[in-house]
C-alpha positions in Angstrom: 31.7 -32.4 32.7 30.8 -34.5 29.6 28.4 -36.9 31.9 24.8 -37.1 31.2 21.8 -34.9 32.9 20.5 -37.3 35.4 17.4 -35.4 35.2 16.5 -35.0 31.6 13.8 -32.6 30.7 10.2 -34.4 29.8 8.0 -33.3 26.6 5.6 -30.9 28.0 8.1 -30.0 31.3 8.9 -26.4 32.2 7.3 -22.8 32.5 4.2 -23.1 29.4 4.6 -20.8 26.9 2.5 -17.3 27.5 3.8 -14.7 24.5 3.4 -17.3 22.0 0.5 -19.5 23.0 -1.7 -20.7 20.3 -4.2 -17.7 20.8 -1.7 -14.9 19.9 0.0 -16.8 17.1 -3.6 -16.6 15.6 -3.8 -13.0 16.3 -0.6 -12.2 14.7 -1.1 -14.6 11.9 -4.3 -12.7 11.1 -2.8 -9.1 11.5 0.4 -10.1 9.5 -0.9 -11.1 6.5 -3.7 -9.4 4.4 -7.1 -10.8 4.3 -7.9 -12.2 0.7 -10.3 -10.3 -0.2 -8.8 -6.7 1.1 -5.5 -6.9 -0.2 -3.1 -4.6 1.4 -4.5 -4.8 5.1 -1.4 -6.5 6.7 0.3 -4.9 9.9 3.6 -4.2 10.6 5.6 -5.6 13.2 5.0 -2.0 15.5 1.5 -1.9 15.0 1.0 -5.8 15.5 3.0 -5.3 18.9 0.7 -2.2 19.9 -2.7 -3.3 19.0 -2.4 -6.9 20.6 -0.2 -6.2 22.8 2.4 -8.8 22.5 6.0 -7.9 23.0 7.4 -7.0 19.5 10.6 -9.4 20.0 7.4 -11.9 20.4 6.3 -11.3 17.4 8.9 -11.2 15.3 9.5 -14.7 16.6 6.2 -15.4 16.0 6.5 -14.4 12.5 9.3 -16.3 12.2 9.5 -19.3 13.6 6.3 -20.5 14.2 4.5 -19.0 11.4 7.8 -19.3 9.0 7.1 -16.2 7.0 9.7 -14.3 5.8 9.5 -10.5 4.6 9.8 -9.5 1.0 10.2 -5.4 0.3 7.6 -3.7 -2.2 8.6 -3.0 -5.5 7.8 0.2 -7.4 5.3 -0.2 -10.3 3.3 2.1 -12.9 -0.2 2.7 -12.0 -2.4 1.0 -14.4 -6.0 1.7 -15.0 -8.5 -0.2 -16.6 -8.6 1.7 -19.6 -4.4 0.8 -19.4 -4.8 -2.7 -19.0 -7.4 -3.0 -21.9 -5.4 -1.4 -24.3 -2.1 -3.1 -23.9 -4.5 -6.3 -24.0 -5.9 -5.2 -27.7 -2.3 -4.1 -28.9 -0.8 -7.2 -27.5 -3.3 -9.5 -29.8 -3.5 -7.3 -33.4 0.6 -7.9 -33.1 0.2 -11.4 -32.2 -2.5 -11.5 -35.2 -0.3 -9.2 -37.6 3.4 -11.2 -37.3 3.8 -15.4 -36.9 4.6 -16.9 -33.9 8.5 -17.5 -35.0 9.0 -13.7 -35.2 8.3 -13.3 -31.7 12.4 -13.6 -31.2 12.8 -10.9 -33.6 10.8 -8.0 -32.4 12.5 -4.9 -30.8 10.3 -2.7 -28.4 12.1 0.6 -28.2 10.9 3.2 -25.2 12.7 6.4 -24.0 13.3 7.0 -20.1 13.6 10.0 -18.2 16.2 9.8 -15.2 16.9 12.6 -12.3 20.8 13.3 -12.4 20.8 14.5 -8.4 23.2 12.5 -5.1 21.3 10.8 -3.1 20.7 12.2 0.5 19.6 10.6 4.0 18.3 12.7 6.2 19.7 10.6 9.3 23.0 12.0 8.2 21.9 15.7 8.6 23.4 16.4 12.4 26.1 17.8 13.3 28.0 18.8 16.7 28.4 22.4 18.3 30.0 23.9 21.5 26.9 23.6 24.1 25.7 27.4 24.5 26.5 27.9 20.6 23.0 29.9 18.9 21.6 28.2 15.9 21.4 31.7 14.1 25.5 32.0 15.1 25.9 28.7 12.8 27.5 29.6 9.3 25.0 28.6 6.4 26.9 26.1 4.6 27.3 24.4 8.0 23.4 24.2 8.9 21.9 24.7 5.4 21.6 21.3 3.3 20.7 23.5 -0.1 19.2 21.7 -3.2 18.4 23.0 -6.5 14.9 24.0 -7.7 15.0 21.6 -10.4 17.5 18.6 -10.5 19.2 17.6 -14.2 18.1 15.2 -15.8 18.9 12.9 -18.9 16.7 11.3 -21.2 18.2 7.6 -22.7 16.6 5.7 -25.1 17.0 1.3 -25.8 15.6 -1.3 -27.7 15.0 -4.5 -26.5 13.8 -8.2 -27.6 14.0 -11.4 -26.8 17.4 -12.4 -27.9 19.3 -9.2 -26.4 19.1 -5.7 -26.3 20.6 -2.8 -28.1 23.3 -0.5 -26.8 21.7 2.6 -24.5 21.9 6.1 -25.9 21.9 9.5 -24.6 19.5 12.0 -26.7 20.6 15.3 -26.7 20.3 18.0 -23.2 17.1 20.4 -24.1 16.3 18.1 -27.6 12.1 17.5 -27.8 12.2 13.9 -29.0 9.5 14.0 -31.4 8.8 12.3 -34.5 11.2 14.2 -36.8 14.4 13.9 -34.2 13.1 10.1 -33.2 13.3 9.0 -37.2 15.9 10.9 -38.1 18.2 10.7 -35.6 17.3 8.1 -32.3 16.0 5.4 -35.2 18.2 6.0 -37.9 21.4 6.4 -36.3 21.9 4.9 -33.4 19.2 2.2 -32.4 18.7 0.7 -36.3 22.4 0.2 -36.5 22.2 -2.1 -33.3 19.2 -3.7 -34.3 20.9 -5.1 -37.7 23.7 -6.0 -35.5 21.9 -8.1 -33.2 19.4 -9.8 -36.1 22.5 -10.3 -38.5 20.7 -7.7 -40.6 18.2 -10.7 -41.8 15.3 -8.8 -40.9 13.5 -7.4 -37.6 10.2 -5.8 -36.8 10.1 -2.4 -34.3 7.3 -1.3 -32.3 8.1 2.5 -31.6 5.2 3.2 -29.8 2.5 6.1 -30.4 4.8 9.2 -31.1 4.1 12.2 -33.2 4.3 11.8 -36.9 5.3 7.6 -36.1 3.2 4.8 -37.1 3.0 2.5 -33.7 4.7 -0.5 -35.8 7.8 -0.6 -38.7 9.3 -3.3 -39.9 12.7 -3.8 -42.3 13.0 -7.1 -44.4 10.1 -8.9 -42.9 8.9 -11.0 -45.6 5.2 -11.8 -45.9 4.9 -9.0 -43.6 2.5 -6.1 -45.1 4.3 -2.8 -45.3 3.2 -0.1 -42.5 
C-alpha cells in the first residue's frame, strides 16, 4: 500500500485502441457533423452506431472526448421565405431612413400572440396495470380512454416592446376579432399607450403596429421633427 508501481506503464504500452482508432474517429467526425455545403445532414448517435458500426457507448465517447463536441437542442423558429426576408429588409431601412439613430431606444414594436390553453401530456405515462386475464373491452373508459377536446382554448395577449423595457402583457377579450377598430380603440388606447408613456416618461415614443386593418404600419406621439403618419 502507498509504495510505488515497480513496473510503471510506458507511453504506447497496453492492448492498442480498436473502437476509437484514428479511422473511425474520422468516420464519426464526418457523420456527426453536417457537411458545409448540405446543412442538416448530421447523424445521430443510433444511426452513427448502425451504419459504421461502432459500438454507440464508442461513439459517444468519440463525440466526446476526442472530438470535444458537445450537443445543443434545436430551437423552434418561423419559416421565412424569400419574399419574408426581403420585406422585413425594406421595412427595416425606410424606418432607419424615416426616424434618427437616437430614437432607436424609443421605438415600441407591438405584436399579438396566440397561445393553446391545454395540460401537457406524455404518452410514456399512458400505462397502466390490470389483473393478468382481465379483457381490454372489460376496462372502464375513463380508465383506458385518455380523452381530449376537439379544439383546445386558447388566449390571445398582446405586448409592446423596445429597447429600454417592455410594456405590461394584456389579455384581449375570449371570442373578440382584434381588428383595427378594437386594436385603436381599445388594445392601443387603453392598455398598451398608457405603458408606453410610463416607460418614455411621456417625452415622446414612436409605435410600429404592424399591417392591421384600418392601421397605418407606423404612429408616433410627440416625436418632434418627425412627419405625422
Amino acid at each position: 500500500m502507498g509504495q510505488p508501481d515497480p513496473c510503471p506503464a510506458l507511453a504506447g504500452s497496453g492492448h492498442p485502441r480498436t473502437a476509437r482508432a484514428i479511422g473511425n474517429v474520422t468516420i464519426v467526425e464526418e457523420m456527426a457533423l453536417s457537411q458545409e455545403d448540405k446543412p442538416c445532414t448530421h447523424c445521430t448517435v443510433w444511426q452513427i452506431a448502425r451504419e459504421s458500426g461502432i459500438p454507440r457507448s464508442s461513439v459517444h465517447r468519440i463525440i466526446k472526448t476526442d472530438l470535444q463536441l458537445k450537443c445543443l437542442k434545436k430551437s423552434n423558429a418561423q419559416t421565412l421565405t424569400s419574399a419574408n426576408k426581403q420585406a422585413r429588409m425594406t421595412r427595416a431601412r425606410q424606418l432607419m431612413q424615416k426616424y434618427p439613430k437616437a430614437m432607436v431606444n424609443f421605438i415600441f414594436f407591438t405584436d399579438e400572440k396566440v397561445f393553446t390553453v391545454a395540460a401537457p401530456t406524455n404518452s410514456q405515462n399512458d400505462w397502466f396495470y390490470v389483473h393478468s386475464g382481465t379483457r381490454k373491452k372489460d376496462v372502464a373508459e375513463n380508465r383506458l380512454l385518455q380523452r381530449r377536446p376537439t379544439f383546445n382554448k386558447s388566449v390571445m395577449v398582446s405586448v409592446g416592446v423596445l429597447k429600454l423595457g417592455c410594456t405590461s402583457i394584456h389579455f384581449v377579450e375570449p371570442g373578440v376579432k382584434v381588428n383595427g377598430e378594437y386594436y385603436r380603440n381599445n388594445l392601443l388606447a387603453q392598455k398598451l399607450l398608457p405603458d408606453m408613456r410610463r416607460l418614455s416618461q411621456d417625452e415622446f415614443f414612436c409605435v410600429s403596429t404592424g399591417r392591421r386593418p384600418g392601421t397605418w404600419s407606423t404612429r408616433h406621439h410627440h416625436v418632434p421633427g418627425a412627419a405625422d403618419t
